[in-house]
C-alpha positions as CSV (number, residue, x, y, z in Angstrom):
1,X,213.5,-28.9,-113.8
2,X,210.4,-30.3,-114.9
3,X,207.9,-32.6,-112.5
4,X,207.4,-35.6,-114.6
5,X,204.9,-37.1,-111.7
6,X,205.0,-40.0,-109.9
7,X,206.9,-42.8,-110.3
8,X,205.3,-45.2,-108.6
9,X,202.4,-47.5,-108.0
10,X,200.3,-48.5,-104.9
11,X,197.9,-49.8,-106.6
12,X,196.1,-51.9,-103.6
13,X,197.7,-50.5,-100.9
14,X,195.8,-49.2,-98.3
15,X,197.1,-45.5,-97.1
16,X,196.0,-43.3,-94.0
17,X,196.7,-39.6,-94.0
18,X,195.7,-37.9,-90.8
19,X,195.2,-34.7,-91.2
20,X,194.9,-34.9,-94.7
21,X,192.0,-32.3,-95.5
22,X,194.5,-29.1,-96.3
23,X,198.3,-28.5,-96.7
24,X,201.2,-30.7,-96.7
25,X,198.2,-33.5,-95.6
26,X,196.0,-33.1,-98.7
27,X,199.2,-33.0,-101.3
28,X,200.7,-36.3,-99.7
29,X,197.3,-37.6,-99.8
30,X,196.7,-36.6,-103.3
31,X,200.4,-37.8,-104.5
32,X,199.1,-41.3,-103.2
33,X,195.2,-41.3,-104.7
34,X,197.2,-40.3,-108.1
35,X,199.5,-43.5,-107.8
36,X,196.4,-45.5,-107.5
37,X,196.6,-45.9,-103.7
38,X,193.3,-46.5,-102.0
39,X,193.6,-43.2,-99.4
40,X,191.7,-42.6,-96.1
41,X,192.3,-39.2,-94.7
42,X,191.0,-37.5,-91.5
43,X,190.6,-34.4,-89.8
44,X,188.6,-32.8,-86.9
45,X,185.9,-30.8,-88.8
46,X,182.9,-32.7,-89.7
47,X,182.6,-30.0,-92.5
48,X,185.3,-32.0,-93.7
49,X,183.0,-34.7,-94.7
50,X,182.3,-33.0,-98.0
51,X,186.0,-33.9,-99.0
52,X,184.6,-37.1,-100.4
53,X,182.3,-35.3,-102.3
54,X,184.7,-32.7,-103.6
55,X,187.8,-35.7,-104.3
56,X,185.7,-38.8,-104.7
57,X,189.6,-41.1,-104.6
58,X,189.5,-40.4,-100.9
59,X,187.4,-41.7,-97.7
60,X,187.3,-39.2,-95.0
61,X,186.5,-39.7,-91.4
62,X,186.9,-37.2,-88.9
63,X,189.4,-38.3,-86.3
64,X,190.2,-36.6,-83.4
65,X,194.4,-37.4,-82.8
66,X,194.3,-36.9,-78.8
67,X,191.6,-39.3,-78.5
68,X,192.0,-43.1,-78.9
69,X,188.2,-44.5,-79.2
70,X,188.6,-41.8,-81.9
71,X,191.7,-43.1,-83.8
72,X,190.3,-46.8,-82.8
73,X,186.9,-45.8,-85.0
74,X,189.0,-44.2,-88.2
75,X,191.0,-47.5,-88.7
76,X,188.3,-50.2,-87.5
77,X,186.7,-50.0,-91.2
78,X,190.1,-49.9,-93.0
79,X,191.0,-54.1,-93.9
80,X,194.5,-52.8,-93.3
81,X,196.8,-50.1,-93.5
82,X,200.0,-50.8,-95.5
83,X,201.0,-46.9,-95.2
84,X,200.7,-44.2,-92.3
85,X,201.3,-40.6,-92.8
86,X,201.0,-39.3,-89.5
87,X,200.3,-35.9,-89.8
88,X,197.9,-34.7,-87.5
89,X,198.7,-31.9,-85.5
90,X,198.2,-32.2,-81.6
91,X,198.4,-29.2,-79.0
92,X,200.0,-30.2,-75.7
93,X,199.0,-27.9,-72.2
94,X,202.3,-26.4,-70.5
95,X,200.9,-27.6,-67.7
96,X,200.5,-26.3,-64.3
């Protein structure tokens, strides 16, 4: 079966794709920038940063998940966010 592309358009809707810089991530984000969706993705490397320069359709801000004066700084500059892909990934301590 052939992938005919996208279907849809979000044209001025506002998405956020954490962990969007590689993987499963940077394909949702990219299946949203190519339905004309303006797309903000983040990720924990300030290396990352180049992103913008490499896919000019996206924002980046580095975001660290566990931290909430972190995730409070990615959205502040976003005037809303109409979609959330939540996929940051998070490591949890077994405790003692």
């Amino acid at each position: 079966m052939k992938n005919r592309g996208a279907a849809f358009d979000f044209f001025g809707a506002h998405v956020l794709v954490t962990g969007g810089t590689s993987g499963i991530g940077l394909a949702t984000a990219s299946a949203f920038a190519s339905s004309r969706a303006e797309v903000t993705i983040t990720g924990t490397r300030s290396a990352a940063r180049t992103m913008t320069l490499i896919l000019p359709s996206f924002t980046f801000c580095q975001m660290d998940a566990e931290a909430l004066a972190s995730i409070d700084a990615a959205v502040a500059p976003m005037p809303r966010c109409d979609v959330l892909i939540n996929n940051a990934g998070v490591s949890f301590s077994a405790g003692p």
